[in-house]
N, C-alpha and C positions, 0 to 999 in steps of 0.2 A: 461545372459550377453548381449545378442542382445537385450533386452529391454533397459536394462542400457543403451546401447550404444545408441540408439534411444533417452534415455531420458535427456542426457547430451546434447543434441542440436549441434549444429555448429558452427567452428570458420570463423568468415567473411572472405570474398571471397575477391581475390585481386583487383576485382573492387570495392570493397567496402573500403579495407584498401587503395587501393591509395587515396581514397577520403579522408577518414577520416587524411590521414597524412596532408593534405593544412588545416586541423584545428586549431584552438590555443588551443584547451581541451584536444589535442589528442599528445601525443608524448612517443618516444620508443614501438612504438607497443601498446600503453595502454592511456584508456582514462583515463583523469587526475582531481581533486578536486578543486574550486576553491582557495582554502586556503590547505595549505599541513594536509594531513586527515592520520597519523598515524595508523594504526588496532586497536593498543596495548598504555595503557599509558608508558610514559617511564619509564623504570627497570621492567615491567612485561613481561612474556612470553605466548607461547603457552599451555608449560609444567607445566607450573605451574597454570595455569587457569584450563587443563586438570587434576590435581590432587583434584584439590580445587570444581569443578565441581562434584565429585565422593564422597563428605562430606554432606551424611543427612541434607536437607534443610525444616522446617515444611513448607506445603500448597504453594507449588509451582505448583500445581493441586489443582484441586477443588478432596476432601473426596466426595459427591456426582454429580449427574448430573446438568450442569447448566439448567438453565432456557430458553423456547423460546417460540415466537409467530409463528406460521405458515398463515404465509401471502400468499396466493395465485396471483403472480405476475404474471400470465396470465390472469388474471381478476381484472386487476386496471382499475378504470373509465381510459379516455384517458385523461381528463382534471386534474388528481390527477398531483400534483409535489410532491415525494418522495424520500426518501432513505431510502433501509432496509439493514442494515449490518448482515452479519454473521457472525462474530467474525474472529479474526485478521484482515487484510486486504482487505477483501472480499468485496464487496457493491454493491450495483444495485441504479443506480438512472434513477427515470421515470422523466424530465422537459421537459415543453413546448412540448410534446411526442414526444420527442426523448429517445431512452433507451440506459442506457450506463451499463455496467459492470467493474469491476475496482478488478485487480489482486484476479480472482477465484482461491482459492484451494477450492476443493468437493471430493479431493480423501479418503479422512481422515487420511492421513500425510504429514510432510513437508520435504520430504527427497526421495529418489531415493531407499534407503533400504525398505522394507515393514515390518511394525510392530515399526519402530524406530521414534519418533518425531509425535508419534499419536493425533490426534484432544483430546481435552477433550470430556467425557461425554455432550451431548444437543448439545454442537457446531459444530457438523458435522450434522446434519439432510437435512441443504440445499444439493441439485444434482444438477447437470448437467437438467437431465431431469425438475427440480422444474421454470426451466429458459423458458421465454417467446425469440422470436427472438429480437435478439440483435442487435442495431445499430450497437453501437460502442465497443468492447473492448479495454480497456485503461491498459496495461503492462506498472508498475512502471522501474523494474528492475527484471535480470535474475535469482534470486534467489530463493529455490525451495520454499520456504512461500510464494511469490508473482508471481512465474511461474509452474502452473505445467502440465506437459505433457500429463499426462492422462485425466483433468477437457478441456484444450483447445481443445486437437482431439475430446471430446465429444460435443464439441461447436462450432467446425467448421462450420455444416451445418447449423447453426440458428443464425452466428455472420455476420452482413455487414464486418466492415469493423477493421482493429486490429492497433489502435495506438500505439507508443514503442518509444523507443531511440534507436539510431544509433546503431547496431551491433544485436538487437534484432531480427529482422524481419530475418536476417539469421538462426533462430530457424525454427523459423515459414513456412520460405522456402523449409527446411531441411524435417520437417513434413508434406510438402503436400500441405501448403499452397497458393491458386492463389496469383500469385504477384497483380495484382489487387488488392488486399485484405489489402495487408499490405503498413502501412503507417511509414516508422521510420524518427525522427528527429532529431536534435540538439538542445540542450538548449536554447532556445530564440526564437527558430523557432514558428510563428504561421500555424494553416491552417484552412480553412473556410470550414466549414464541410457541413451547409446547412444552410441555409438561416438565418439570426441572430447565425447561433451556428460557436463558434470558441474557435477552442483547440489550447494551446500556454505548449510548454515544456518549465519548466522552474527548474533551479539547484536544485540539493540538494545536500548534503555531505553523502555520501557512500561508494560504492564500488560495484563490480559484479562479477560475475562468478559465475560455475554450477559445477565445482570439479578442477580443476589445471588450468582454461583460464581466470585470473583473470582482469580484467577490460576490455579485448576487448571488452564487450559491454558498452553503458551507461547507468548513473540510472538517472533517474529524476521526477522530480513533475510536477503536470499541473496545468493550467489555462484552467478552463471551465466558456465559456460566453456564455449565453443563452439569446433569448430574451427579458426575466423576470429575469434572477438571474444571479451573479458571483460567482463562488466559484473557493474555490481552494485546489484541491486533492493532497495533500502530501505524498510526498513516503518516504522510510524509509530516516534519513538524524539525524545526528548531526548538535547543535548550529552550527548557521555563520553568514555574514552578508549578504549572499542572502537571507535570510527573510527581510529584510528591502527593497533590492533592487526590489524585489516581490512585496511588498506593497507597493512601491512609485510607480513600474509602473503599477498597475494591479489593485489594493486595490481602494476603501476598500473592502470587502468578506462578504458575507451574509452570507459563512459558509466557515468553514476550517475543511478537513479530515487531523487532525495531529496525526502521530504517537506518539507512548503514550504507551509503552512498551518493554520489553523484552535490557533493559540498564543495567550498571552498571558500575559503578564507573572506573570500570580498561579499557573500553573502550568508552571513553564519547568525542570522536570525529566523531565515526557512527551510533550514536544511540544517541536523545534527554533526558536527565536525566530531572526528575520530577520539581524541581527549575526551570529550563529551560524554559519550555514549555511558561509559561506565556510570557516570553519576545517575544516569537516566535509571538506569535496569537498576541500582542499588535504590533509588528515591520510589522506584515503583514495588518495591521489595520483590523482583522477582528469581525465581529459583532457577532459570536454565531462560537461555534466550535463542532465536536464530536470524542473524543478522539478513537481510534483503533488502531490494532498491538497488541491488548490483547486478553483474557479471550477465546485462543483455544488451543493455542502450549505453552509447556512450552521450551525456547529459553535463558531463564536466571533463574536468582538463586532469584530472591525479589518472594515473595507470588505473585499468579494467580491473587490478585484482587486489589493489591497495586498502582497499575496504575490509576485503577477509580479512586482509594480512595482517592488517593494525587490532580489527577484530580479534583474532586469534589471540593475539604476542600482548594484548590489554587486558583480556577474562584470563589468562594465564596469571599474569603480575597481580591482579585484583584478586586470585580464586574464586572466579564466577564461573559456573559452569555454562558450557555455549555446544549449540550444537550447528553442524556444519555440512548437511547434505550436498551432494550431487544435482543437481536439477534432473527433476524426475525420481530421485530415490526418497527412500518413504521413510518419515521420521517418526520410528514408534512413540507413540504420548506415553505408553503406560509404563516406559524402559529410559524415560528425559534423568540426562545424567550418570548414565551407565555405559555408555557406550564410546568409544575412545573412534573419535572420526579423524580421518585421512587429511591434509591440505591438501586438494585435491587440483586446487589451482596454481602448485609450484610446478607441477612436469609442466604448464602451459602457458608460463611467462612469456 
């Protein structure tokens, strides 16, 4: 229980809530969506998603191990610009050599139970130790698929510096971390990290919390400017019309990390349904996308590989270009667009 209790983190501190009350995102104690963001569609419940949940669903796990590359990320030339994902929300990007990290889980599950919400087969092989020193770690949101307690304490000593939204970095406090260290913001907030690099928090449609402290923290997406590329790393989020406002201020994207799993129908205000996604990457004008939030945790009821799939067969019909690594293979930045990738998840339906 004294781990649990360690691993649910902390509710911000009153110098922290005073601040956040002179917000406009922030009201009753809890940070707020731009567009009113529902959990549930309307007439469904908890209980009855919880019954519905417990009904035999085929290949919502991969039958065997998936596939990986073992890329040795302490030994990238210094002049490489890449990203290698680990499946769901994981990702390392080396540009202009700066190294960024963007919501590690390495424990091999997504939950504070052990043994519940297990990594698939092949997609947990990335550690903690597999990781070179980190500039920057980049925390989407407090949630245990994009926060988790044991992969961060294991990254402490190798991470400069930990970007987050408002309420977050009160984890990270909680755990040990130098305030130095941690940097939390607001939505719209930029900050100039180092010399051409500037990170910009910007909306998404979600929600937070770690077991009963629901939205005291914030969730958001960034804006990573580099001085060769823009992208922009998407955190978990339902349609809205901050993709558009993203793209007119920020856009165009040489590449978009959009979420691109683990939806369904009965809750399609915090999580992007497949139809969707295209409007998203065209309203953020961006040039080349790579779908993630898939192929580790199963989170929802569609098959483990439905994500890609509909991904794929929709930037096809639209001509969007998409790119589509391996977990573990290295997605050249300075070559997005050129390179004709494999469905790599059809031999392992």
């Amino acid at each position: 229980m004294k781990n649990l209790k360690k691993q649910l983190g902390q509710f911000p501190d009153e110098k922290r809530k005073e601040y956040f009350n002179t917000l406009p995102n922030y009201l009753n104690g809890r940070f707020q969506n731009i567009l009113e963001t529902p959990a549930l569609l309307e007439g469904e419940s908890m209980t009855k998603l919880l019954l519905q949940s417990l009904c035999k669903v085929e290949n919502t796990s991969p039958k065997t191990a998936l596939p990986f590359v073992v890329t040795d990320l302490k030994n990238l030339q210094p002049e490489e610009n890449v990203l290698v994902w680990f499946g769901h929300s994981s990702y390392f990007i080396q540009v202009d050599g700066k190294k960024f990290l963007i919501d590690p889980v390495f424990s091999g599950n997504a939950s504070p139970m052990p043994g519940s919400i297990k990594a698939f087969q092949g997609a947990d092989y990335y550690k903690p130790e597999h990781m070179p020193d980190i500039d920057f770690l980049l925390i989407s949101h407090d949630h245990w698929d994009h926060l988790d307690y044991k992969t961060v304490q294991e990254l402490k000593d190798k991470t400069g510096k930990v970007i987050c939204g408002l309420g977050t970095g009160q984890h990270f406090e909680y755990w040990g971390w130098d305030l130095d260290k941690i940097i939390e913001k607001n939505w719209w907030d930029s900050i100039d990290i180092a010399e051409g690099f500037r990170v910009t928090l910007t909306p998404a449609r979600h929600f937070s919390g770690r077991l009963l402290n629901r939205n005291i923290s914030l969730w958001t997406s960034f804006v990573l400017k580099t001085p060769t590329k823009n992208l922009f790393l998407g955190g978990d989020s339902g349609y809205g019309n901050h993709f558009t406002e993203i793209g007119e201020k920020y856009g165009p994207f040489d590449l978009a990390i959009m979420e691109n799993g683990q939806y369904n129908e009965k809750w399609p205000y915090i999580h992007t349904l497949p139809d969707q996604l295209m409007t998203e990457i065209k309203e953020l004008k961006a040039k080349n996308f790579i779908p993630v939030h898939n192929s580790k945790f199963k989170l929802a009821q569609h098959t483990w590989y439905e994500p890609l799939e509909l991904a794929a067969k929709h930037a096809e019909e639209n001509n969007i270009s998409i790119s589509l690594p391996m977990i573990g293979e290295k997605l050249n930045l300075d070559q997005l667009g050129t390179v004709s990738w494999k469905k790599w998840w059809e031999e392992y339906k």
